[in-house]
BAFI-3210 file (N, C-alpha, C; in Angstrom, 3 decimals, decimal comma, padded with zeros to 6 digits):
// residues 204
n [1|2|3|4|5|6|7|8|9|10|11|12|13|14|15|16|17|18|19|20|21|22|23|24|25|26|27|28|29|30|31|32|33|34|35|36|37|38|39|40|41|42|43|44|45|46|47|48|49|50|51|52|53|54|55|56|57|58|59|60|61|62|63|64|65|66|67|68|69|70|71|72|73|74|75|76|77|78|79|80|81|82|83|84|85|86|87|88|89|90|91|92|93|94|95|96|97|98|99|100|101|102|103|104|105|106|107|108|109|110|111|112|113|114|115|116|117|118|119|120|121|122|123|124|125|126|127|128|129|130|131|132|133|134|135|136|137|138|139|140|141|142|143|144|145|146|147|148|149|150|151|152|153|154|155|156|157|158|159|160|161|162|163|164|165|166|167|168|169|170|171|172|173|174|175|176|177|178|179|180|181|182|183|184|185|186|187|188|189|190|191|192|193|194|195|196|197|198|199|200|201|202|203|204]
n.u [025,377|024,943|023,931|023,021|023,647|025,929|028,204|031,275|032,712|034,366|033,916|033,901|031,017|028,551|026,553|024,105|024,011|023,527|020,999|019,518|019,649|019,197|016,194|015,304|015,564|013,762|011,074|011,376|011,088|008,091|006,574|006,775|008,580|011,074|011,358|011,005|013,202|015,066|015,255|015,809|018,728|019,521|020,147|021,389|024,072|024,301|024,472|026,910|028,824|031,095|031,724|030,237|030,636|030,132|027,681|026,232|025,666|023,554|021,383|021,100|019,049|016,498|014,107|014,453|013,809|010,827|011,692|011,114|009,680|010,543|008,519|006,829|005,731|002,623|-000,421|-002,429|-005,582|-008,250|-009,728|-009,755|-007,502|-006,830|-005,735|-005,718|-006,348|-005,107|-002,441|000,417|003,520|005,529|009,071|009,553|007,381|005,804|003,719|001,520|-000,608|-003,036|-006,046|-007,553|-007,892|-005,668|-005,858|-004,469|-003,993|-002,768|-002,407|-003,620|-001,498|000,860|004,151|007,391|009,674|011,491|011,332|009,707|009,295|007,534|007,213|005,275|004,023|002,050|-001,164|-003,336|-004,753|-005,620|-004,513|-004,911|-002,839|-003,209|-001,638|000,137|-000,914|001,494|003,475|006,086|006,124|007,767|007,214|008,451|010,153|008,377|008,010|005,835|003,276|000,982|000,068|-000,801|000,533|-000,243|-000,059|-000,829|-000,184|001,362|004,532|007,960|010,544|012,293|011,415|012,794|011,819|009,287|007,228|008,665|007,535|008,621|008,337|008,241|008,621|006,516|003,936|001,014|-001,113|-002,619|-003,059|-001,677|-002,364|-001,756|-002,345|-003,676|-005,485|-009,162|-010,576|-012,844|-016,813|-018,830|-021,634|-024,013|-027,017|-028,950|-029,258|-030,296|-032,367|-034,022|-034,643|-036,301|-037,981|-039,272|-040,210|-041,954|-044,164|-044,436|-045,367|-047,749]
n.v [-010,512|-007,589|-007,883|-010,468|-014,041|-014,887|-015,288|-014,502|-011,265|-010,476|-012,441|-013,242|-012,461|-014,621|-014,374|-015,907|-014,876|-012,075|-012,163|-012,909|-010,537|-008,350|-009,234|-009,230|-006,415|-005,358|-006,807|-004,897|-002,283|-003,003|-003,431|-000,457|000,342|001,430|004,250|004,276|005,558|005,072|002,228|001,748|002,555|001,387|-000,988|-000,662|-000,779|-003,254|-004,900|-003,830|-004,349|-006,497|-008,291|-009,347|-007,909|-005,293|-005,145|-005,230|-002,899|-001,678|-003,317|-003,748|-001,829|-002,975|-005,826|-009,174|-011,166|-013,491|-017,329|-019,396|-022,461|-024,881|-026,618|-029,040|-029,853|-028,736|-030,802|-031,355|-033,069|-033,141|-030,787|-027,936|-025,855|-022,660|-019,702|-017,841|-013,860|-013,199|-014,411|-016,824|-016,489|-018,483|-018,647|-020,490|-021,792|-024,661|-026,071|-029,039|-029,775|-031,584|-031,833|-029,437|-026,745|-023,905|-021,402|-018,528|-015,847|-013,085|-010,625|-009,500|-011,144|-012,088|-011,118|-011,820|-011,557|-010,178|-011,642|-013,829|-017,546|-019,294|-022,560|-024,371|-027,267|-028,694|-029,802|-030,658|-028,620|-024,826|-021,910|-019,387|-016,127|-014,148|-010,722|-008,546|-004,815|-003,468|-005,057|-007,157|-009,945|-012,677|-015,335|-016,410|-019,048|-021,383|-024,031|-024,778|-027,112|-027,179|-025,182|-022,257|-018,758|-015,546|-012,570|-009,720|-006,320|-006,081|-005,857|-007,306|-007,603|-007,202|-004,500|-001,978|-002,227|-003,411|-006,232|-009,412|-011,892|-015,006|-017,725|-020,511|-024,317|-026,912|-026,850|-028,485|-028,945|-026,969|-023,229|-020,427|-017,840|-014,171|-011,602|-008,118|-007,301|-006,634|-003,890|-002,179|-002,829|-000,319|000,884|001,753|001,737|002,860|005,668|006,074|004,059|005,481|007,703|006,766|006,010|008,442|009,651|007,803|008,414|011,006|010,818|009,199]
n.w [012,130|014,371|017,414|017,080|016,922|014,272|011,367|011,320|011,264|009,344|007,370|004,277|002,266|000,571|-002,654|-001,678|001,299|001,031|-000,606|001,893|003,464|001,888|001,889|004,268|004,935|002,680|003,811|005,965|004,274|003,299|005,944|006,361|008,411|007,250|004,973|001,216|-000,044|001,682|001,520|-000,532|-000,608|001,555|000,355|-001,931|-000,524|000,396|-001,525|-002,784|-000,699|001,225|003,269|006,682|008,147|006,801|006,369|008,789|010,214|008,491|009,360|012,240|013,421|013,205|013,556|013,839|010,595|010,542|011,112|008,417|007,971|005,655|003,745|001,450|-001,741|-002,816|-003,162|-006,062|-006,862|-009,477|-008,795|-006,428|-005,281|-003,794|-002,765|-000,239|001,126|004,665|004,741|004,956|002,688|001,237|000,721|-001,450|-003,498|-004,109|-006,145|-007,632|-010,027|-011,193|-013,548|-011,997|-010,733|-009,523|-007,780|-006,626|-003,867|-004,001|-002,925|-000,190|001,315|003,462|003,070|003,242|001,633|-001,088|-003,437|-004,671|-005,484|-007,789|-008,579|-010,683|-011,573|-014,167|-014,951|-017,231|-015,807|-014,786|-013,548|-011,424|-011,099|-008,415|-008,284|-005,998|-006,259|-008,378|-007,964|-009,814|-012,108|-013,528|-015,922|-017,978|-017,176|-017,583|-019,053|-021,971|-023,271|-025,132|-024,122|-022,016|-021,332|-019,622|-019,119|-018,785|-018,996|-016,868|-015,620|-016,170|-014,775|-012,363|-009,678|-007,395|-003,728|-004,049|-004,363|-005,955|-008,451|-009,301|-012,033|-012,579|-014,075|-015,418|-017,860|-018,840|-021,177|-019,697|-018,226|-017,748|-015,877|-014,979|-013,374|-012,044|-008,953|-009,724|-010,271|-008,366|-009,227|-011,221|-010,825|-013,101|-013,768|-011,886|-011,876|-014,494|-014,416|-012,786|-014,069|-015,909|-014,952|-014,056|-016,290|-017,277|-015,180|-015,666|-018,255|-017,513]
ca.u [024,675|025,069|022,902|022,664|024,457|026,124|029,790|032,442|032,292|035,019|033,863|033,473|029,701|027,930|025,355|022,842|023,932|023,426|019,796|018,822|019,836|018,282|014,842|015,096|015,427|012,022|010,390|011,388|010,029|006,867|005,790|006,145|010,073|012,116|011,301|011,272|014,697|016,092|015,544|017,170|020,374|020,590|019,910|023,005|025,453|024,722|024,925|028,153|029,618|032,292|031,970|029,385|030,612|030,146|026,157|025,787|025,409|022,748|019,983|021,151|018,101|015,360|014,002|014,736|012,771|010,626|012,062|009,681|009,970|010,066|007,424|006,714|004,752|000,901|-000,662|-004,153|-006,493|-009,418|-009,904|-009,459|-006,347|-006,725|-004,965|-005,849|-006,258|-004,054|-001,510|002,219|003,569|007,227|010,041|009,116|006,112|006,122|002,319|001,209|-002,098|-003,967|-007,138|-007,581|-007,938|-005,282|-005,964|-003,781|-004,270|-000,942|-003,432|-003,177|-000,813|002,457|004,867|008,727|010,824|012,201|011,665|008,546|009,603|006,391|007,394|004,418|003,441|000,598|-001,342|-004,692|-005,410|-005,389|-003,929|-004,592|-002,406|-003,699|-000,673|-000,163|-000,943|002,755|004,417|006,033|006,086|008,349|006,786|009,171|010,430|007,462|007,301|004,532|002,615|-000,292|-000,726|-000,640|000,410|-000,553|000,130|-001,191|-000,189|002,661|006,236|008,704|011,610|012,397|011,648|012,997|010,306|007,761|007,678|008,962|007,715|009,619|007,074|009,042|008,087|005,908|002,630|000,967|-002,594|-002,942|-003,158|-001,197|-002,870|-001,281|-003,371|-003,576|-006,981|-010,430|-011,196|-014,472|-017,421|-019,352|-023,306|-024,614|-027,694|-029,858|-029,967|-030,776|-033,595|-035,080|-034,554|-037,289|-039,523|-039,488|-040,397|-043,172|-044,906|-045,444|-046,543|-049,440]
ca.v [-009,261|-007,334|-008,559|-011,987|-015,119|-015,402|-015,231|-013,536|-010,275|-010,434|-013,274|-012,670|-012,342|-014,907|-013,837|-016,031|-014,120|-010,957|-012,002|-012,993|-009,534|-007,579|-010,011|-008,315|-004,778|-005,543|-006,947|-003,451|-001,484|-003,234|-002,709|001,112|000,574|001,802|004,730|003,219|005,955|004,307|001,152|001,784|002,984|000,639|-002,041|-000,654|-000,575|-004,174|-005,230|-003,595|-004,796|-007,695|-008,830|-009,319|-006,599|-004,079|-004,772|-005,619|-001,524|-001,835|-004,191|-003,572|-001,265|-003,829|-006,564|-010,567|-012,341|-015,198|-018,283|-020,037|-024,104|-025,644|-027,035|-029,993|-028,880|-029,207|-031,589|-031,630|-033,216|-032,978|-029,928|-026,613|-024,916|-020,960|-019,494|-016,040|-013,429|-013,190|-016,393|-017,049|-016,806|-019,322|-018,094|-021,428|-022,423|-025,774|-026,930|-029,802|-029,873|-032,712|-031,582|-029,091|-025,126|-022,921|-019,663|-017,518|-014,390|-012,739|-009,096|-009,448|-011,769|-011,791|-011,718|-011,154|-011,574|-009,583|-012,059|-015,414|-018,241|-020,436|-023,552|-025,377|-028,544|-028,801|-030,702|-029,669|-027,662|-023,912|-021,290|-017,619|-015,426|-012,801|-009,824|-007,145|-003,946|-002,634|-005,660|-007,994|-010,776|-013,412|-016,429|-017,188|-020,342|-022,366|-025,057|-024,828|-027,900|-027,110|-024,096|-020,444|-018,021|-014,252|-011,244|-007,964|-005,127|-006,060|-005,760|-008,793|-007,457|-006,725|-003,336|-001,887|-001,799|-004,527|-007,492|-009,847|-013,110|-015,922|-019,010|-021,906|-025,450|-027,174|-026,860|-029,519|-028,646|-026,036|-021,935|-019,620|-015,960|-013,231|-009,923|-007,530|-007,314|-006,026|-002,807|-002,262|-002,419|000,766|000,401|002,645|001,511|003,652|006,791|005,552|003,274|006,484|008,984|005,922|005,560|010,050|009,802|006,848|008,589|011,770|010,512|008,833]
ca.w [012,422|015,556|018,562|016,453|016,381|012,975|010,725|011,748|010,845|008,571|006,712|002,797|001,564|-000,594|-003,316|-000,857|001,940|000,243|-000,756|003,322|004,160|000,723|002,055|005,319|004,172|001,980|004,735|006,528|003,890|003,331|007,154|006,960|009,201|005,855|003,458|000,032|-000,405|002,736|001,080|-001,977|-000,611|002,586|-001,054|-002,879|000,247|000,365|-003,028|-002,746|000,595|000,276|004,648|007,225|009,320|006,073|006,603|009,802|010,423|007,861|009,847|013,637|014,086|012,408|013,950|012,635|010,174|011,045|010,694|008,055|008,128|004,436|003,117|000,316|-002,548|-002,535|-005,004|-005,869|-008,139|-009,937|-007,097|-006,481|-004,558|-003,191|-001,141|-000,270|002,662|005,457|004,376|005,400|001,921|001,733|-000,678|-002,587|-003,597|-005,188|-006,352|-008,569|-010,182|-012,566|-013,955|-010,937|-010,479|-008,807|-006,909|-005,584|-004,440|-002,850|-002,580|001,673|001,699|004,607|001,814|003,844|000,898|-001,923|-004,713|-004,286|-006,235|-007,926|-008,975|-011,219|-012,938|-014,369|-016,260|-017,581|-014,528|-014,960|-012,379|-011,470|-010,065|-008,168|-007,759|-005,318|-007,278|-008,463|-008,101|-011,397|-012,393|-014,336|-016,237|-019,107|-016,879|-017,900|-020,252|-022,138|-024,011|-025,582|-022,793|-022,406|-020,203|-020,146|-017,746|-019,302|-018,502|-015,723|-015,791|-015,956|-014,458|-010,454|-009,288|-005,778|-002,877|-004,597|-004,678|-007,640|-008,216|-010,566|-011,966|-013,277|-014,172|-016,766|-018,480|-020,094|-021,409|-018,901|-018,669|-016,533|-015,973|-013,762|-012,817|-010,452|-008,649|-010,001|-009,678|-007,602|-010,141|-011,173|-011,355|-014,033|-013,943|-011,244|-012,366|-016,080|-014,079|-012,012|-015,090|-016,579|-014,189|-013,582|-017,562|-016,933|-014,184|-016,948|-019,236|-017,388]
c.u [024,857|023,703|022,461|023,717|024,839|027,737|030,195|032,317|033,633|035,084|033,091|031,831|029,131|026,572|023,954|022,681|023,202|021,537|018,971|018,900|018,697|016,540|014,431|015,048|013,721|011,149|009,795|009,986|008,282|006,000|006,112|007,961|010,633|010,947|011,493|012,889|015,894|016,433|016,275|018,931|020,810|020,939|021,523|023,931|025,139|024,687|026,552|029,012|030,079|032,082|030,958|029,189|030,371|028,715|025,536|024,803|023,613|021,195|020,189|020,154|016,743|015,089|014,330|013,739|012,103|011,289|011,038|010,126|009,529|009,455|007,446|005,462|002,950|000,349|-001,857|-004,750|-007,521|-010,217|-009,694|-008,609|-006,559|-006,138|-005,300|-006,280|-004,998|-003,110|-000,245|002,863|005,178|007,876|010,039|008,251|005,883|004,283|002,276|-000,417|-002,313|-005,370|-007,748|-007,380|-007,151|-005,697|-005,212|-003,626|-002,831|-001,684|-003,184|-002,532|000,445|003,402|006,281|009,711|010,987|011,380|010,754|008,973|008,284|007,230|005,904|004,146|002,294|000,096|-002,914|-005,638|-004,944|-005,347|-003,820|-004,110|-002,726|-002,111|-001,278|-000,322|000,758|003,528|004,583|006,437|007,050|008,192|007,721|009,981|009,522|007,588|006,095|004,627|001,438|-000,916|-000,660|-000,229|000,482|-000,366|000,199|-000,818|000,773|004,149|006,949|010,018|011,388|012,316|012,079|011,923|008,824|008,413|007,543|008,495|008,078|008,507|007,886|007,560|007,310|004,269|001,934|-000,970|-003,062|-002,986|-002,731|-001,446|-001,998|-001,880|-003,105|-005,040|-007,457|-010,315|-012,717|-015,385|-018,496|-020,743|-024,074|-025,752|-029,244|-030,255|-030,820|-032,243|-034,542|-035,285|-036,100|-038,393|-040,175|-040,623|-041,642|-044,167|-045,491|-045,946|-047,855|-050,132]
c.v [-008,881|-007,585|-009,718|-012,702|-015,035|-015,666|-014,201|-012,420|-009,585|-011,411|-012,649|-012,861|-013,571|-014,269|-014,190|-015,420|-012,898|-010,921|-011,979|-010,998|-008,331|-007,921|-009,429|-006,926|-005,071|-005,559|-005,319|-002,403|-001,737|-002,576|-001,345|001,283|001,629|002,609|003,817|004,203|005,369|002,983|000,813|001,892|001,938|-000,787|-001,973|-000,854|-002,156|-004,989|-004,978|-004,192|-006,199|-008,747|-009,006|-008,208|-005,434|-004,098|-005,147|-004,025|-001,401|-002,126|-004,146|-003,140|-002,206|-005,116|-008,497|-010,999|-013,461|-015,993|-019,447|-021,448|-024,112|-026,523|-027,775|-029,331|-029,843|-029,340|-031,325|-031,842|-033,631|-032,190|-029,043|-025,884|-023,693|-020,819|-018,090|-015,382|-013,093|-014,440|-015,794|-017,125|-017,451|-018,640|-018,654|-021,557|-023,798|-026,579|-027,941|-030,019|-030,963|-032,438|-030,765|-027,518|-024,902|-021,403|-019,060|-016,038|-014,020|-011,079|-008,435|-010,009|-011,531|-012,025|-010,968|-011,142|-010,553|-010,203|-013,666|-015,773|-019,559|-021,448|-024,917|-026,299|-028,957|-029,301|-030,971|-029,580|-026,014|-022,704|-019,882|-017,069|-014,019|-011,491|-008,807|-006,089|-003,180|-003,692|-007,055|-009,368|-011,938|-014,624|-017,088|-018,108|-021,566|-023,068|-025,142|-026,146|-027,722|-026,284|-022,818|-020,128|-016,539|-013,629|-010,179|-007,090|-004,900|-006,255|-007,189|-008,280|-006,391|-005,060|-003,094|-001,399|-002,315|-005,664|-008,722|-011,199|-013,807|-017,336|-019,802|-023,470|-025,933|-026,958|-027,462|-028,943|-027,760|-024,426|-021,299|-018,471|-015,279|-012,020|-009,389|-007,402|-006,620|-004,892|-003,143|-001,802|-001,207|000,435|001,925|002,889|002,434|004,110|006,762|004,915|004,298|007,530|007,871|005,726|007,248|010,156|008,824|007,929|010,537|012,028|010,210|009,804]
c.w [013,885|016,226|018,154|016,534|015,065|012,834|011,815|010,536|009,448|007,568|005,522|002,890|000,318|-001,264|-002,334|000,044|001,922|-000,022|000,632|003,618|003,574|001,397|003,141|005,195|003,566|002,913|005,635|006,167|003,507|004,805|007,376|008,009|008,299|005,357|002,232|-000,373|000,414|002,069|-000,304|-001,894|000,378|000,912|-001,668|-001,706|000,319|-000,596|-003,103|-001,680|-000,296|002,064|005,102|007,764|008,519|006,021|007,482|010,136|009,419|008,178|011,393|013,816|013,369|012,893|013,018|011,705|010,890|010,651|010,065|007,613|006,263|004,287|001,549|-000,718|-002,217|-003,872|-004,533|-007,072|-008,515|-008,484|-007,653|-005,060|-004,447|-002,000|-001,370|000,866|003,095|005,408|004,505|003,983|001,896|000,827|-001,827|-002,502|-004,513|-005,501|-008,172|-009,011|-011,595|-012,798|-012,947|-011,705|-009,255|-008,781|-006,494|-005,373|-003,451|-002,306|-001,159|002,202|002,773|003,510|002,679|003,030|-000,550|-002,859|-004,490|-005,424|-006,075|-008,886|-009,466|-011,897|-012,839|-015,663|-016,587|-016,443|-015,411|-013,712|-012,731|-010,866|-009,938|-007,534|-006,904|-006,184|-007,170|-008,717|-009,488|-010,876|-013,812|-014,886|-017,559|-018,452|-017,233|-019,138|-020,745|-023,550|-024,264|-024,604|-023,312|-021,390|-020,409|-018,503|-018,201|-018,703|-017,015|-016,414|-015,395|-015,385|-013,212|-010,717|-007,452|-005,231|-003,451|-005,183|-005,998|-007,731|-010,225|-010,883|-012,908|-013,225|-015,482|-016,679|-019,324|-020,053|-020,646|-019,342|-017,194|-016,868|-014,197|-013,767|-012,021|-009,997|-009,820|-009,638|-009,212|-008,915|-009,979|-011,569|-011,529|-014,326|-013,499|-011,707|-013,813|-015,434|-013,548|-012,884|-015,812|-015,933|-013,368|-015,328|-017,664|-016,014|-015,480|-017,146|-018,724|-016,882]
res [x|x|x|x|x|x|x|x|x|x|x|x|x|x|x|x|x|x|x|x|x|x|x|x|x|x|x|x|x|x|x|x|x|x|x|x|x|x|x|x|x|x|x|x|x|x|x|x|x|x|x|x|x|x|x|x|x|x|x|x|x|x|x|x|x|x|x|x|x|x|x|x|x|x|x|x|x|x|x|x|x|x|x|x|x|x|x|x|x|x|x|x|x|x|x|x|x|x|x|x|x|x|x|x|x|x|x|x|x|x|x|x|x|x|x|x|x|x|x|x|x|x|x|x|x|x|x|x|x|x|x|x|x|x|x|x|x|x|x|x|x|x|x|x|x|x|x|x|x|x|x|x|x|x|x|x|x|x|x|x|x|x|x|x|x|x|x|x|x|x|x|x|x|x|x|x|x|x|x|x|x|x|x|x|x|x|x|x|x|x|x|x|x|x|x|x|x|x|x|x|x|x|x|x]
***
C-alpha cells in the first residue's frame, strides 16, 4: 500500500490478501469515512484487481487497521461468559463452554472486519448471540448433538456494508440462538390504570 511497508506493487494478489484490504474498506465504512456506494465499488475494483499496486489507489486515503494480537479461545465452566458494550471484537473467536452460559452481544461492539468468525464447542452450555441490527449471520457449521440452533428472522448470506458473522464447531446438548436486540418495551398500562381510577372516583 502506498505510505506502508508491504509487496511489491506488482506482486500477484492472494484471496487472503484481498480479504485484509475488503476488512479495511468495512472498517472505513462503518466509521462514517466511506459512503456505503463508495464501498461497494472501491469492494468490486478489488475483488477484481490481480496486483498490489491495482489497490493500493484504493486505501491510500484511509487510515491502517489496528494490529489485533491473537488470542486462545476462552473456556469456561459451570459459569457464565458475556461480552458486551464497548469490546475489541478479534476476527476469531474461539470459546469452549461445559455446562456454562454464553453472552454475546456484538450491538456496540468495535467490530473492524468484514466477516467475524465464532468458533464453538459446547457442551450443555447454551449461547446467545446478540447481532448488530442489519447484519447476518451463518450457523450451518455447527454440529449439532442433541442441540438446536435458531436465528429468526435474519439472513444467512453476506451482505455489502454489514457485518457477516460465520459460527462453526460442535454442539453437544447445547442451544445456539442469534437475534438482533429488543426493541424498547411499550407500557400500556397507565392510561388503562388512570381511565380506572377517573371511573372509581365517579362513581363514589
Amino acid at each position: 500500500m502506498i505510505g506502508e511497508p508491504g509487496p511489491d506493487a506488482n506482486m500477484l494478489m492472494a484471496n487472503v490478501d484481498r480479504e485484509r484490504v475488503v476488512a479495511r474498506l468495512h472498517a472505513a465504512v462503518t466509521e462514517g469515512r466511506l459512503t456505503l456506494d463508495e464501498f461497494e465499488e472501491r469492494m468490486s475494483a478489488v475483488l477484481a484487481a490481480r496486483t498490489f499496486g491495482e489497490v493500493a489507489p484504493l486505501t491510500q486515503d484511509l487510515p491502517p487497521l489496528p494490529v489485533v494480537q491473537p488470542q486462545g479461545p476462552l473456556v469456561v465452566r459451570g459459569a457464565t461468559l458475556r461480552r458486551s458494550g464497548r469490546w475489541s471484537v478479534p476476527r476469531l473467536l474461539q470459546i469452549e463452554a461445559q455446562g456454562s452460559g454464553v453472552r454475546l452481544d456484538f450491538t456496540e461492539a468495535m467490530i473492524t472486519w468484514p466477516t467475524v468468525e465464532l468458533e464453538l464447542h459446547l457442551r450443555g452450555s447454551g449461547t446467545r448471540i446478540t447481532l448488530p441490527p442489519g447484519s447476518t449471520i451463518d450457523m450451518s457449521g455447527v454440529s449439532l448433538t442433541g442441540s438446536s440452533v435458531r436465528q429468526r428472522g435474519i439472513g444467512y448470506e453476506p451482505l455489502p456494508g454489514v457485518t457477516h458473522f460465520v459460527v462453526r464447531g460442535a454442539a453437544i446438548g447445547s442451544s445456539v440462538k442469534a437475534a438482533y436486540p429488543r426493541p424498547p418495551r411499550r407500557w400500556w398500562w397507565w392510561p388503562w390504570g388512570r381511565q380506572r381510577l377517573t371511573d372509581g372516583a365517579v362513581r363514589r
